[in-house]
N, C-alpha and C positions, 0 to 999 in steps of 0.2 A: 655170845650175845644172841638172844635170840630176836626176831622179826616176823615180823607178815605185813604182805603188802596187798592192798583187796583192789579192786575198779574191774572199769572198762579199760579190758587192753587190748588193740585189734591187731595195732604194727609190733607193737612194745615186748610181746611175750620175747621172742626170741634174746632180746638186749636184756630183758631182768633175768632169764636163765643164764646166759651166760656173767652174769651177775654172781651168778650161784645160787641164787633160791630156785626153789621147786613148785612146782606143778601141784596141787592138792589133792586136787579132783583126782588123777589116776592110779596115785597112792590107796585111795581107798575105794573106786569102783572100776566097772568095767565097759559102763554107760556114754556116751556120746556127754552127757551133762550141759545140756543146749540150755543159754538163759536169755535168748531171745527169737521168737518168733515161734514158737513151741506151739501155738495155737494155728499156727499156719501149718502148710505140707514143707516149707521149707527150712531148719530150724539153725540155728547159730551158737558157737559157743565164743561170748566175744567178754565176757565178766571172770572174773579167775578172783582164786587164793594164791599168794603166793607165800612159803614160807622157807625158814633158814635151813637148812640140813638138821639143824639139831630137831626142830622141832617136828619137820617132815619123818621122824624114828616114831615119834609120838601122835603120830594123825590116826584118829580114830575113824569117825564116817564126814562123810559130805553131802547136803541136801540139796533139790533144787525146787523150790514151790510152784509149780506147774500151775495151781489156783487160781492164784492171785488176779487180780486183771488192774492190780494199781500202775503200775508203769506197763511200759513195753518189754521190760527187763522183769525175767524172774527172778526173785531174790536168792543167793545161794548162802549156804551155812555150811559152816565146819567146826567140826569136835577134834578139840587136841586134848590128850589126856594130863589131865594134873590141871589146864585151865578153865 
């Protein structure tokens, strides 16, 4: 069955890995992928992808809009292949 689970997760990460789903972001870069505070000296990664093992085989890239100035929160994107 496959899954993705997206948010803000500050405490949570470690409890949905050991869940079994995966991390997105490091699957496909080698970048800090900060989605908040980016515009400051100090930046955070507190937003995630999280997906199944099956589909983490299939993670293509991952974005993070650095631009934007609508929230506080950069938006982040992910490409899994076939969806």
């Amino acid at each position: 069955m496959h899954g993705v689970l997206t948010g803000e997760f500050q405490r949570e990460k470690q409890l949905i890995q050991a869940g079994g789903f995966v991390d997105f972001w490091p699957l496909v870069n080698n970048s800090q992928g900060y989605t908040i505070g980016v515009r400051r000296e100090r930046g955070s990664r507190i937003d995630y992808v999280f997906v199944s093992p099956d589909l983490a085989e299939l993670a293509e890239s991952a974005t993070v809009n650095t631009e934007t100035i609508a929230s506080d929160h950069q938006p982040l994107t992910a490409v899994i292949q076939g969806f």
